[in-house]
ZAMI-325582 format. One record per residue (C-alpha): residue number from 1; x negated, y, z. Coordinates in steps of 0.05 Angstrom, whole numbers, always signed. Layout:
<pts>
> num/u/v/w
> NUM/X/Y/Z .
...
</pts>
This chain:
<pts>
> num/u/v/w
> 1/-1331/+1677/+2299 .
> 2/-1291/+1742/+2320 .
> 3/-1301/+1803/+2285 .
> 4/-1359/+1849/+2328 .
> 5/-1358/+1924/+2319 .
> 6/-1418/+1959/+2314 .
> 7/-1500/+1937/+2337 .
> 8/-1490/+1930/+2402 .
> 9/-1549/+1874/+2425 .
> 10/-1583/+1870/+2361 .
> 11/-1650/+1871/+2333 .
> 12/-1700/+1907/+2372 .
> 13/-1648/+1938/+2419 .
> 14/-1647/+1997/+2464 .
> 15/-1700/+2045/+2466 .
> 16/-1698/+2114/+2509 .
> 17/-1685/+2173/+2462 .
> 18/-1657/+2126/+2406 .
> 19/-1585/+2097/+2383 .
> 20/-1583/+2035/+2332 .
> 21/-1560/+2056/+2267 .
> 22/-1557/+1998/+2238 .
> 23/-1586/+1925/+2232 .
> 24/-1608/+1867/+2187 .
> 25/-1628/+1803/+2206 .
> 26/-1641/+1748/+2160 .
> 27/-1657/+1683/+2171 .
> 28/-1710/+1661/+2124 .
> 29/-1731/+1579/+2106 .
> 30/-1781/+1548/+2063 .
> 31/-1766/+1484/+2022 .
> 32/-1807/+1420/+2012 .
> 33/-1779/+1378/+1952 .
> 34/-1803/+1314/+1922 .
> 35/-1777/+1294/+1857 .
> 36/-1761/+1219/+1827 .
> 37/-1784/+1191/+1775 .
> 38/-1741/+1227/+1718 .
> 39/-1755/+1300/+1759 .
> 40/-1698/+1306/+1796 .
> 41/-1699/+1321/+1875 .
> 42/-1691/+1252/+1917 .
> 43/-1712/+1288/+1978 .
> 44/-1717/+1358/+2012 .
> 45/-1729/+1383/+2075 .
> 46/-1724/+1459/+2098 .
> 47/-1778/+1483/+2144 .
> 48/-1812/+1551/+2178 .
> 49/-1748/+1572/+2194 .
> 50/-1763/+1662/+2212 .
> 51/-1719/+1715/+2230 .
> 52/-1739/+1782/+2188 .
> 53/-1707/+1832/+2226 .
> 54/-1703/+1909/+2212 .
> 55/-1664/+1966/+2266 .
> 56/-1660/+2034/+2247 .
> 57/-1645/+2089/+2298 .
> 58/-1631/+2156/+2300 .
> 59/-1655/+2210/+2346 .
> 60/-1601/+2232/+2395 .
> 61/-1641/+2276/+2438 .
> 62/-1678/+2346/+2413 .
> 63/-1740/+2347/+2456 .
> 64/-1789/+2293/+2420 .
> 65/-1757/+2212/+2443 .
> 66/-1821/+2166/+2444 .
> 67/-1843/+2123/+2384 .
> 68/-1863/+2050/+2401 .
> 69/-1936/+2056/+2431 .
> 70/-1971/+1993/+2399 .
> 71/-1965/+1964/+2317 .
> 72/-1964/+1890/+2322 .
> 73/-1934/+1884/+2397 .
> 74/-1868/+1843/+2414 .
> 75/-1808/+1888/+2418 .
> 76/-1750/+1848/+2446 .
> 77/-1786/+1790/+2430 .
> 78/-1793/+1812/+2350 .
> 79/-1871/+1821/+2330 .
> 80/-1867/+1879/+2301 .
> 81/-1911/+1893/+2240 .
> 82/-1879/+1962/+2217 .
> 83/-1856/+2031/+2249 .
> 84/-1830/+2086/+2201 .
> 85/-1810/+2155/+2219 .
> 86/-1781/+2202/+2176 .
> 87/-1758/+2274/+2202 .
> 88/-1732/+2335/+2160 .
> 89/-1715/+2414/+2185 .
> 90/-1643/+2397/+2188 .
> 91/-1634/+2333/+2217 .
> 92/-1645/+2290/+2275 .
> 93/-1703/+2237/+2263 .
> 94/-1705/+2171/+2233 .
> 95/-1745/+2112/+2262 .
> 96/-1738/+2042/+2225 .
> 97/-1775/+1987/+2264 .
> 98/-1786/+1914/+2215 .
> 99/-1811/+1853/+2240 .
> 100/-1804/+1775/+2259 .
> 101/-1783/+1715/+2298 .
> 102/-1800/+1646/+2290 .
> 103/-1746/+1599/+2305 .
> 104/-1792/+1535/+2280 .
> 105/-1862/+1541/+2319 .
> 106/-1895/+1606/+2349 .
> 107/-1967/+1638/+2341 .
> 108/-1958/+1660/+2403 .
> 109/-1991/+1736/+2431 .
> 110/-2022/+1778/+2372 .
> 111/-2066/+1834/+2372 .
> 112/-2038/+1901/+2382 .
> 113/-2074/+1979/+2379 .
> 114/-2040/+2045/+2405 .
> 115/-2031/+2096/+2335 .
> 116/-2024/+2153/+2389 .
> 117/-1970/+2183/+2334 .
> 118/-1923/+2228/+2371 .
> 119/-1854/+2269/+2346 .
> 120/-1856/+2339/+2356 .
> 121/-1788/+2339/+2363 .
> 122/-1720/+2307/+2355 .
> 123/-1681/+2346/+2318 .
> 124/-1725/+2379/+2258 .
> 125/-1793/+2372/+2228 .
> 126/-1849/+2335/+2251 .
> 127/-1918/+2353/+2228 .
> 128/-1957/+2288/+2255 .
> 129/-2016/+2331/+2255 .
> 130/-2017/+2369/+2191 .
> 131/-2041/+2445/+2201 .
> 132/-2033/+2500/+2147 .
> 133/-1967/+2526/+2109 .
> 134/-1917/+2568/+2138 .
> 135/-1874/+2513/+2166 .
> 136/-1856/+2440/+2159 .
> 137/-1797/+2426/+2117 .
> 138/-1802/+2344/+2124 .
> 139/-1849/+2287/+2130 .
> 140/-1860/+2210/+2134 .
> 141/-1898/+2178/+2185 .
> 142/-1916/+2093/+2168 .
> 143/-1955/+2051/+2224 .
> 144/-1964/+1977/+2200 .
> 145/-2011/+1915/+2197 .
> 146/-2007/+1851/+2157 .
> 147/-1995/+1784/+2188 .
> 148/-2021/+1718/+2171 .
> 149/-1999/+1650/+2195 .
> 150/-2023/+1574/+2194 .
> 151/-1986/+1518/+2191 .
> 152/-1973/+1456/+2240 .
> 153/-1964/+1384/+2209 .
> 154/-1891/+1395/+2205 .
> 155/-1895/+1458/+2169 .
> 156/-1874/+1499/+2235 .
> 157/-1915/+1560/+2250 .
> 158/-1979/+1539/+2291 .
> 159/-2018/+1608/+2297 .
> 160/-2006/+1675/+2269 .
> 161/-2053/+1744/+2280 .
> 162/-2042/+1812/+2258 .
> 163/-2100/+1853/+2213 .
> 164/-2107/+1914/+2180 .
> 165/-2076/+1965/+2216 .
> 166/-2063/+2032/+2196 .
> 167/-2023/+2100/+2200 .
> 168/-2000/+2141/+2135 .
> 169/-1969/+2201/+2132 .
> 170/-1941/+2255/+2086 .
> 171/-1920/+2319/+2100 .
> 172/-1876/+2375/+2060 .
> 173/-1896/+2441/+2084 .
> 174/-1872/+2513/+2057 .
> 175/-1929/+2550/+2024 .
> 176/-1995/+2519/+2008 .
> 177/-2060/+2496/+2039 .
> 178/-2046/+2453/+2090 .
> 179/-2103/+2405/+2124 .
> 180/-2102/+2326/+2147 .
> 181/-2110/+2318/+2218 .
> 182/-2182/+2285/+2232 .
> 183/-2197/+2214/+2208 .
> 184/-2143/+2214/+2155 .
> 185/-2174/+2199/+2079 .
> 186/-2130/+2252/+2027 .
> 187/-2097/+2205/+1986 .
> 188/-2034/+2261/+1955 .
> 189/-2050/+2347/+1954 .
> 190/-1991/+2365/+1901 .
> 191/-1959/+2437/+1899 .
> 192/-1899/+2455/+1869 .
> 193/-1847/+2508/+1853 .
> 194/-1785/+2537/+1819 .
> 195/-1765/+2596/+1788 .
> 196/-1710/+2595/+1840 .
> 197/-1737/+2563/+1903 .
> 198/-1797/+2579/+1940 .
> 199/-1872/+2537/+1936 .
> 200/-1878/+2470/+1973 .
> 201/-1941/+2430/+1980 .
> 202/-1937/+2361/+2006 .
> 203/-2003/+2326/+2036 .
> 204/-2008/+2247/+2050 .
> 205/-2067/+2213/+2077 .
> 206/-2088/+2153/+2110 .
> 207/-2125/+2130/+2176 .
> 208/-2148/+2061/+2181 .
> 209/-2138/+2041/+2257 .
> 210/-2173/+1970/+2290 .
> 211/-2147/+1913/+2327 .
> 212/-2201/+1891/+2373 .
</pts>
């Protein structure tokens, strides 16, 4: 195969807003052995053959470039079961998108549920939400689900559905007292500071969301 520079026409391709930073795809197989009579393999066969593919972007416009609207839903024909955002005061934003393909069998359509997260911005901090502080130095933004499958007689993927969806986020903000946005649980409230940097507080919470 000839060399190929750059991502050009991999993983979850183009999206408005966003340029491909890099890729991984890996092709994933189980194994089915059987043994003879001294324990050695006599016979093997590889099966569920699945594509785990991750793209990571970067931001290359400042006003706020969409995030995928749906966890779960097909991007480029890739289920994807994870969307991560991270953004910081003095950078353009991150977006890492992970998910699959099944090259042996399909489950077909899955459930998918809008998150309704939005960027404030491309370039600099997003606060997802998060109210209090003087301003937002950084923060993380995760949307995912789990996935479970079923096997056909072969071993080849027969059904699949996503489940548990949900959004966390964590958020850096200069000073102290910041606030979740509504229907987030408080899972992280820690303050610090230096004797030669100013006071940071950085909130994380949860929201469980619900495929329907």
């Amino acid at each position: 195969m000839a060399a190929v520079w750059g991502a050009t026409g991999l993983g979850h391709g183009a999206l408005e807003g966003w340029e491909i930073q890099s890729v991984t795809v890996s092709e994933d197989n189980k194994r089915g052995t059987a043994p003879d009579k001294i324990g050695n393999v006599a016979a093997s066969k590889l099966y569920d053959d699945t594509q785990q593919v991750t793209t990571t972007y970067k931001a290359t416009v400042k006003t706020a470039p969409s995030i995928p609207s749906h966890i779960g839903a097909d991007i480029n024909g890739i289920t994807t079961t994870q969307i991560s955002v991270s953004t910081d005061s003095e950078d353009f934003a991150t977006m890492t998108l992970t998910g699959h393909v099944h090259t042996d069998g399909e489950h077909g359509t899955c459930k998918t549920v809008a998150h309704g997260m939005k960027l404030d911005r491309g370039f600099g901090a997003s606060d997802f939400g998060v109210t209090g502080g003087e301003s937002v130095r950084s923060s993380e933004l995760t949307i995912t689900c789990e996935h479970a499958e079923v096997p056909n007689a072969e071993g080849a993927t027969a059904a699949g559905e996503n489940y548990n969806p949900r959004i966390e986020i964590s958020v850096r903000v200069l000073g102290s007292s910041p606030s979740l946005p509504g229907g987030f649980d408080r899972m992280t409230d820690a303050l610090e500071g230096a004797s030669e940097d100013f006071q940071y507080t950085t909130i994380a919470g949860i929201k469980s969301l619900a495929f329907t």
